[in-house]
N, C-alpha and C positions, 0 to 999 in steps of 0.2 A: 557566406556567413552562416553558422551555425544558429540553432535556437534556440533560446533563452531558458536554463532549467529551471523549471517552475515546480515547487515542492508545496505537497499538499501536509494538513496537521493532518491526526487521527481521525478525530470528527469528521474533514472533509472528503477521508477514506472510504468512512463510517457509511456517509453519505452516499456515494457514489456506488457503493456496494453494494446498499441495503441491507447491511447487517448492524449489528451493533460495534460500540467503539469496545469493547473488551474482545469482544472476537478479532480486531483488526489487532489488540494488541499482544493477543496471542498467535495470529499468523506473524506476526514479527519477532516476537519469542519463539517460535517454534522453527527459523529461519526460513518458510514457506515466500515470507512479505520482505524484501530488503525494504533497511529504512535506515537515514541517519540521526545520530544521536547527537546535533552538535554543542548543545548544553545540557547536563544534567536534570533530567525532567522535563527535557523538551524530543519530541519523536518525529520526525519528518518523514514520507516518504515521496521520490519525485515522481511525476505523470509518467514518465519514459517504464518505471520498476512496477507500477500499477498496473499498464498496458499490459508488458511483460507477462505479470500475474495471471491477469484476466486473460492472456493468451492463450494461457500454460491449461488454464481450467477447461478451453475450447473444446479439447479432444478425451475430458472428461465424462462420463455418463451423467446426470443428472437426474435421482428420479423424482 
């Protein structure tokens, strides 16, 4: 049985990130962040695209 997509708002992006919620919504602007748009003024993106993200940044330098 597969598991359950669990979609985060901005905020709880925001959150998890430790950045700001304008920052998450310009990585989704900038196509860095997939996210779905399923209402007009509504932003989601799922745990699975978040992972993803933070993946992608692993092998990043960071200073």
């Amino acid at each position: 049985m597969s598991e359950p997509i669990v979609l985060l708002t901005l905020p709880e992006v925001a959150a998890r990130l430790r950045v700001s919620r304008r920052t998450v919504q310009r990585l989704v602007a900038s196509g860095r962040l997939r996210a779905l748009h399923p209402v007009p003024g509504r932003t989601l993106v799922s745990e699975r695209e978040l992972a993803a993200f933070v993946a992608s940044l692993a092998g990043r330098r960071v200073a």
